[in-house]
C-alpha positions in Angstrom: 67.7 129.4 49.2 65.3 127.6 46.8 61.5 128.2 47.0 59.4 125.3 45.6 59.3 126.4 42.3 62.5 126.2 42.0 62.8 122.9 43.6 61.1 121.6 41.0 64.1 121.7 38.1 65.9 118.8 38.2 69.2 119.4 39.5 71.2 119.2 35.9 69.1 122.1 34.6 69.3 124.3 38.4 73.4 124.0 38.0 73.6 124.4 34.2 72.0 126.4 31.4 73.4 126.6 28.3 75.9 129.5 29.2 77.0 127.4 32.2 81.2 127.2 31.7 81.4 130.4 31.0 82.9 133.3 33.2 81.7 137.0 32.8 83.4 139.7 34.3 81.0 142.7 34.9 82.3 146.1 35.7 78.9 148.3 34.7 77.1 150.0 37.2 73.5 151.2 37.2 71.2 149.5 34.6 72.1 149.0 31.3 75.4 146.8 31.5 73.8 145.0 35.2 70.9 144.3 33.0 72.9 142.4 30.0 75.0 140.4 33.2 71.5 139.1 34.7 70.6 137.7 31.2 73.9 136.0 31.0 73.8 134.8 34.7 70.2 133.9 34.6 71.3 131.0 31.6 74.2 129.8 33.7 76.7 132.0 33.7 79.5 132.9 36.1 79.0 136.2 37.0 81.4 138.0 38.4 80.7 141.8 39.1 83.3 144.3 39.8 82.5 147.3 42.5 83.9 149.9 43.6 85.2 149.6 47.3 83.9 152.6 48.6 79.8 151.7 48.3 79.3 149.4 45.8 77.2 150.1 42.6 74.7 152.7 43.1 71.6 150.2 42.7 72.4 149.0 46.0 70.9 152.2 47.3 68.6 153.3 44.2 64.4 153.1 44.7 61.5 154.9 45.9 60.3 152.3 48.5 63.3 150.8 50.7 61.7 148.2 53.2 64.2 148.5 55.9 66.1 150.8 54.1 67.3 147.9 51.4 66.6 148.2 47.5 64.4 146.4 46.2 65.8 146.6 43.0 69.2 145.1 44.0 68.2 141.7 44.8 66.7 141.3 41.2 69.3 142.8 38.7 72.2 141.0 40.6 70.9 138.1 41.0 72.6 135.0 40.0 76.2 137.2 40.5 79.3 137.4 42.9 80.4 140.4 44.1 83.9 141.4 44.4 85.4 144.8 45.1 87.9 146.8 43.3 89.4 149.9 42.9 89.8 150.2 39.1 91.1 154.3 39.5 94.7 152.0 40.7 97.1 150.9 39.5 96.7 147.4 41.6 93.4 147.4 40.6 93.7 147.7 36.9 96.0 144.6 37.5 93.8 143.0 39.2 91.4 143.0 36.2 93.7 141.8 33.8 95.0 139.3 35.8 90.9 138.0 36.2 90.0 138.6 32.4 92.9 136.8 31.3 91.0 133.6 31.6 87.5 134.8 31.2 85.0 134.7 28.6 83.1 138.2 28.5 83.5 141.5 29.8 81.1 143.8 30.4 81.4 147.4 30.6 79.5 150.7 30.3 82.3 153.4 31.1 82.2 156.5 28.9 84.7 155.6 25.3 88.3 155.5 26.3 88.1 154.6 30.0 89.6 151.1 29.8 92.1 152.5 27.2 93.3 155.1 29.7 93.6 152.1 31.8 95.6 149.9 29.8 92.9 147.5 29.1 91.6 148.4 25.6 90.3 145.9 23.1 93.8 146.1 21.9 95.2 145.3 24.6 92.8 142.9 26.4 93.1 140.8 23.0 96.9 140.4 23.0 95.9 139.2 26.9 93.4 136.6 25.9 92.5 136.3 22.1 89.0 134.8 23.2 87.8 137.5 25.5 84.2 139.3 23.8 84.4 142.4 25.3 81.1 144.2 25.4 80.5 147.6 25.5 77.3 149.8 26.3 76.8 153.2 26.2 74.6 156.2 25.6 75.8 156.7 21.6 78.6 154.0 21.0 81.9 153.8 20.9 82.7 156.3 18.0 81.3 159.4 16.3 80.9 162.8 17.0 79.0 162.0 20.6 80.5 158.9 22.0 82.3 161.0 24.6 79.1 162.4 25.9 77.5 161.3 29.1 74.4 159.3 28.1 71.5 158.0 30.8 69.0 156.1 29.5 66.1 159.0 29.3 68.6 160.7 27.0 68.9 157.3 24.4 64.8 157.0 24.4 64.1 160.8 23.5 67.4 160.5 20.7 65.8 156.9 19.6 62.5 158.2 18.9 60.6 156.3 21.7 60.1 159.9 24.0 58.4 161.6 20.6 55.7 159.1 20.3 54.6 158.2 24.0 52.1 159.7 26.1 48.8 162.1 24.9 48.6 164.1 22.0 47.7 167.2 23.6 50.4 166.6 26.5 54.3 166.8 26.2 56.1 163.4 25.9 56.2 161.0 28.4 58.0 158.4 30.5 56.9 154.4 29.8 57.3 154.0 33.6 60.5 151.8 33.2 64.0 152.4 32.6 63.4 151.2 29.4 66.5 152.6 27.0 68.7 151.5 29.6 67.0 147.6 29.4 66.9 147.3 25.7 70.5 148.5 25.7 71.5 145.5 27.8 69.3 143.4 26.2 70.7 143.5 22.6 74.4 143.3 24.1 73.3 140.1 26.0 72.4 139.4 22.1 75.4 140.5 20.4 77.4 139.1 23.2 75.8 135.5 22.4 76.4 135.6 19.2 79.8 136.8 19.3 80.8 133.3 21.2 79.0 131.5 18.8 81.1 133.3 16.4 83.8 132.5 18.6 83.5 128.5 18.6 84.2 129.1 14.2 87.0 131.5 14.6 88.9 130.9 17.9 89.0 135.2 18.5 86.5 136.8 20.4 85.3 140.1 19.7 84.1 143.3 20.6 80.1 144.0 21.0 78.9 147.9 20.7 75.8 148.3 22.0 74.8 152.1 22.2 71.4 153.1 23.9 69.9 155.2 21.4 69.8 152.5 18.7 68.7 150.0 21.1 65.8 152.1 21.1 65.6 153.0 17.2 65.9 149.0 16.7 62.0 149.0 18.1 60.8 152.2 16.2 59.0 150.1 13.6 59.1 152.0 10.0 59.6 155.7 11.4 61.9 156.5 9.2 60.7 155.2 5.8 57.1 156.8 7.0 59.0 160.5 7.2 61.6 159.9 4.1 59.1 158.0 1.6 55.8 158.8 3.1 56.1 162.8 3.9 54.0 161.9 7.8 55.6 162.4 11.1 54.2 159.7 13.5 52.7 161.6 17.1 51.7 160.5 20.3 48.6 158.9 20.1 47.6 158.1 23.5 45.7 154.6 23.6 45.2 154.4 20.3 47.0 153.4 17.2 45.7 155.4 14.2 44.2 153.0 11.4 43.9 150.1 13.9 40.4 149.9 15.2 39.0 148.2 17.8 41.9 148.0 19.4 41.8 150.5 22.7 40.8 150.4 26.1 37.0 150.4 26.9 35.0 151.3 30.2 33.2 148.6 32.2 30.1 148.9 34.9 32.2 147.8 37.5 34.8 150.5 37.1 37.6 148.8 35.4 38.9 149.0 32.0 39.7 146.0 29.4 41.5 146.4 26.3 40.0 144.8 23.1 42.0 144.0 20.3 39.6 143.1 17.3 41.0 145.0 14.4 41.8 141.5 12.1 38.5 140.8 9.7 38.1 137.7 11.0 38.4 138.6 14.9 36.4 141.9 14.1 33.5 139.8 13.0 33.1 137.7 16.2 33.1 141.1 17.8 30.2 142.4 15.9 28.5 138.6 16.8 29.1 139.0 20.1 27.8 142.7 20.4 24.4 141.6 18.4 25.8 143.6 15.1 26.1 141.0 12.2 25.1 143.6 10.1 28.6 145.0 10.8 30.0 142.4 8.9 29.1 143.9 5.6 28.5 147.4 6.5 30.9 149.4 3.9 32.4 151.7 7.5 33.6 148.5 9.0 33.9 145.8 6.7 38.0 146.0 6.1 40.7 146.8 8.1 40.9 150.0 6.5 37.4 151.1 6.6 37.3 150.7 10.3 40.8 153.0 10.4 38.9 155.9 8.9 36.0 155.3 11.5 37.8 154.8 14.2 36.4 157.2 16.5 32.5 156.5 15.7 33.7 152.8 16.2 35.4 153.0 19.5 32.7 154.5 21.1 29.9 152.4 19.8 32.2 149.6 21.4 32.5 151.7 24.4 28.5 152.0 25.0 29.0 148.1 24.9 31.3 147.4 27.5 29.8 150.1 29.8 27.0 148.4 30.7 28.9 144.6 31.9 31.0 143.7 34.4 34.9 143.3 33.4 34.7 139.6 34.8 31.7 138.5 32.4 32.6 140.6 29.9 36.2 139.4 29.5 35.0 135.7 29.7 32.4 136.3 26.7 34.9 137.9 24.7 37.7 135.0 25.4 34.9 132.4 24.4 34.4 134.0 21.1 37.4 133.9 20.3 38.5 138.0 20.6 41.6 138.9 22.3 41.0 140.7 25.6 42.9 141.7 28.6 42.9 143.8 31.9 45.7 146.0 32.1 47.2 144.4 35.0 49.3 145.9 38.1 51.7 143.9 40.3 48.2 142.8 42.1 46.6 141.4 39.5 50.2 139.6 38.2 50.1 138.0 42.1 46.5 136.9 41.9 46.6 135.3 38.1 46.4 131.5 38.1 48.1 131.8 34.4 51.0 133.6 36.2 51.2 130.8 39.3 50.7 128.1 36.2 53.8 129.0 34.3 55.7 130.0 37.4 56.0 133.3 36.2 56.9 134.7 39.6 60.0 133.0 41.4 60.3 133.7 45.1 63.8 133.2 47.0 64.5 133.9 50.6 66.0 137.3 51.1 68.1 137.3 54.9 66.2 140.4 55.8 63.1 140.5 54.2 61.9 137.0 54.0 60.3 135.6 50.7 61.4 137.5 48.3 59.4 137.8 44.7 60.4 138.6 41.3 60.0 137.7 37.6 61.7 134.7 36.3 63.6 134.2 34.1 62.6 134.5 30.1 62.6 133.0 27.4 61.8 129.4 28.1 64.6 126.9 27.2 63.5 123.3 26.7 66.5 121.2 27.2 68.6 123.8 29.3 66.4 126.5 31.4 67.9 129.2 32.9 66.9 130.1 36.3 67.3 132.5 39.2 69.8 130.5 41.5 71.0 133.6 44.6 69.6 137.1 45.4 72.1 139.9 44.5 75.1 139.4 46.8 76.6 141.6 49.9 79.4 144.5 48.4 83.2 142.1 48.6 81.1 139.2 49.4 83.4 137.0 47.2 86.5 138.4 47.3 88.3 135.3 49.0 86.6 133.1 46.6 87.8 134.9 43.2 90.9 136.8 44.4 92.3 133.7 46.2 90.5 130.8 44.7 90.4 131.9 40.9 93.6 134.5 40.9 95.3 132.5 43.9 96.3 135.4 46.4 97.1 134.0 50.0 95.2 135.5 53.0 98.4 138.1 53.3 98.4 139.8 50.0 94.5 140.1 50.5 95.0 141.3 53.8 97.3 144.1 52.2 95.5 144.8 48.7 92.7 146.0 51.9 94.5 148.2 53.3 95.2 149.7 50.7 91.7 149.8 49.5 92.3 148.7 46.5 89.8 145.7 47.5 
């Protein structure tokens, strides 16, 4: 069901998007390949995700905090899907997927190299079945060289990427960023590659296949790592809060307890700073009047901008900064995210009703489309809950052979 904010799209854009038309078939599991079906479902996309009879794709149980014992996580990566089951480790099942991806569009997967071979259902294969088929495939290292057959989680792609090295303290071993975040940049750039192989597709009339491995996901975003070590002889480390060189721009104490990051390392932002902190003299003081001055000062800068902040509130501090013109932020929680009027203004939080749990919130959908929005249309559905609509509406199986497909658990 539709909350208000969702009520307000006219009803063109709530049953479109511009992927609307096209059917995905989705037989990953956990994050990486679920995440790459929402971003195709949440533009309009016919979602149709395969599980396994016997419980389903493990999200449907994965999360520290259960509310009635449901995921919470479930609802959000699933949404806009249907959920059929299916026994792919069959024979009858491995039919059953051709038989479904011989009209589709996409298919996502993110079984370990060779699986869908050993099933019959290779690229090779799938292509002779339907030339237009993109079949997109994520996994930890991609789908050749010497570790493609290795098992590969997320955690592993951000430490091989490069991310793992450079997050967290210096003094501390390397840390987590909190988020599954290998496994969401993974699915990210095969929703990309999968885009752009059907717009390749509209020229060319073939689809193709999209190899989206985890740890270059992850090297994609390492900025110039490599040139730094190759051409510049310098390892980047973890620097905690700070980016070395770049200064002010780190996250400064406040009377009232809190902390608000400043950003003011641009000359020109830098010297409304120094205006606003009763320092024009800053502006042509030889440790602070370029970029890279202030980089070699950075410390003795910081906390002369620190003993600023420390004695305001983060309320009036944050408004004086925004009114000259200084970028400034709290570093919000989910809380903060509920309370922001910016947040309620752009509808950045969607809520639909959940059967269980009532109102039920999450993030909407992004980017922003002007002509054709996407948007978050269902919650993620019950395990089977559309078999009868896919395997006898879109495959055409009467009540009888679904009746016996279930007892042999293939469905």
């Amino acid at each position: 069901m539709l909350d208000d904010d969702q009520k307000d799209l006219p009803p063109s854009a709530r049953a479109r998007g511009p992927l609307a038309g096209l059917r995905v078939v989705e037989t990953g599991s956990l994050i990486a390949g679920p995440f790459c079906g929402q971003l195709l479902g949440d533009f309009g996309a016919e979602v149709i995700k395969v599980e396994d009879p016997g419980g389903g794709d493990p999200m449907r149980q994965w999360g520290s905090h259960r509310p009635q014992g449901l995921s919470l996580s479930w609802p959000i990566i699933a949404r806009n899907k249907k959920s059929i089951t299916c026994d792919l480790r069959q024979a009858e099942g491995q039919r059953l997927l051709r038989d479904l991806l011989a009209d589709a569009d996409v298919l996502i997967e993110n079984f370990r190299p060779g699986t869908l071979e050993r099933w019959g259902l290779g690229p090779e294969a799938l292509a002779e079945l339907n030339p237009r088929l993109v079949i997109t495939r994520i996994t930890g290292y991609g789908q050749d060289g010497p570790y493609s057959k290795r098992a590969g989680f997320g955690s592993i792609g951000e430490a091989m990427g490069g991310l793992r090295y450079v997050t967290g303290e210096p003094d501390r071993a390397p840390s987590r960023a909190g988020i599954s975040i290998g496994d969401s940049l993974a699915g990210t750039f095969a929703a990309l590659g999968t885009v752009m192989a059907l717009l390749s597709r509209e020229r060319t009339g073939r689809g193709q296949v999209v190899d989206s491995a985890i740890y270059e996901a992850v090297l994609a975003l390492m900025e110039s790592i490599l040139p730094e070590w190759e051409l510049g002889g310098a390892r980047r480390e973890r620097t905690g809060s700070i980016l070395p060189g770049v200064a002010p721009s780190n996250v400064y104490p406040t009377r009232d307890g809190l902390a608000v990051l400043i950003a003011a390392n641009r000359d020109t932002v830098f010297d409304r700073l120094a205006d606003l902190m009763g320092r024009p003299e800053w502006r042509a003081d030889e440790r602070y009047r370029t970029h890279g001055a202030r980089g070699e000062n950075q410390e003795e800068l910081d906390k002369l901008v620190a003993e600023w902040t420390r004695e305001q509130d983060s309320d009036a501090l944050l408004e004086r900064l925004h009114e000259a013109g200084v970028p400034a932020g709290l570093i919000y929680t989910a809380q903060d995210m509920f309370a922001d009027p910016h947040f309620a203004a752009r509808k950045a939080i969607v809520r639909l009703t959940h059967d269980k749990l009532g109102a039920f919130p999450m993030q909407n959908v992004a980017p922003r489309l002007s002509e054709t929005p996407g948007d978050v249309r269902t919650l993620g559905p019950e395990l089977g809950q559309h078999n009868d609509e896919i395997y006898g509406g879109v495959l055409g199986l009467d009540a009888e052979a679904l009746a016996g497909l279930r007892s042999r658990r293939v469905i």
